[in-house]
Structure formats: structure tokens, C-alpha cells
C-alpha positions, -999 to 999 in steps of 0.1 A, spaced: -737 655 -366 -738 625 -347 -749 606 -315 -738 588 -289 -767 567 -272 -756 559 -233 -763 524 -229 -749 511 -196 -721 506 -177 -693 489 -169 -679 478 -131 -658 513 -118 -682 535 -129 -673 570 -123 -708 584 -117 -692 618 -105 -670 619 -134 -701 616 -162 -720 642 -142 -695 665 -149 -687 657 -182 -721 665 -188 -718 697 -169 -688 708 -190 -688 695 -226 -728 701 -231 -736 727 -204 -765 708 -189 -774 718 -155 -760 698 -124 -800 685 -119 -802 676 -155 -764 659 -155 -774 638 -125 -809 627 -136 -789 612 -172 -768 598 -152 -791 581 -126 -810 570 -161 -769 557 -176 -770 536 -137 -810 523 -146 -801 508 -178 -822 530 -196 -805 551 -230 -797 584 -232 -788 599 -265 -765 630 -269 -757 648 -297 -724 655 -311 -705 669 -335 -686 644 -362 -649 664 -348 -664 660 -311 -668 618 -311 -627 611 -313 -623 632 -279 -662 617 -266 -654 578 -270 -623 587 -251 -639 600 -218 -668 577 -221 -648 551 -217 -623 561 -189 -655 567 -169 -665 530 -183 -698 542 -197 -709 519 -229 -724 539 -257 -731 534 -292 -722 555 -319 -748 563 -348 -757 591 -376 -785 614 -368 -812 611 -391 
């Protein structure tokens, strides 16, 4: 396993876009979604879980939606 720690953002931020991302890849309710995301838009990290065959497709995403995020081992 490893994670992905939400860090900030870049200029086009698709705020929408990570909302549902949440929504769909880790089942998180539409309140819960938003709230991460409003936290993503504060500056403040987030840290999601993932699988090591799940980062590859992640990054990807993360960064069409131009969300910076940091990539570590769980410990």
C-alpha cells in the first residue's frame, strides 16, 4: 500500500472533477468528497490511501485536475 498526501493546487483547478474522483475511485460520500476538497482548496493535506497497482492510474488524474500530491509508503 501506499499514499498520496493532497498538498495543493495548481491554477485550473477542477474542484468538480476531484469531488468526483473521490466519489468514484474511493466511494466517499458527496459530503465527505467536498469537505477534502474544500481542505485540497485551504492548503491543508489530505492523505488517501492506495494500492501500489492504483498510483500509475492516480498520479494521472491528479494531475489533469492539477491537484499536487506527494507520493509516500505507508508505514
Amino acid at each position: 500500500m501506499k499514499k498520496i498526501t493532497l498538498s495543493g493546487w495548481n491554477v485550473g483547478f477542477d474542484k468538480i472533477g476531484l469531488t468526483k474522483l473521490l466519489r468514484t475511485e474511493f466511494g466517499y460520500s458527496l459530503g465527505h468528497a467536498k469537505s477534502v476538497t474544500d481542505a485540497v482548496l485551504e492548503g491543508q493535506p489530505v492523505t488517501l490511501e492506495l494500492g501500489d497497482d492504483q498510483i500509475e492510474g492516480m498520479t494521472s488524474k491528479l494531475n489533469r485536475l492539477g491537484v499536487n500530491y506527494e507520493i509516500g509508503k505507508l508505514d
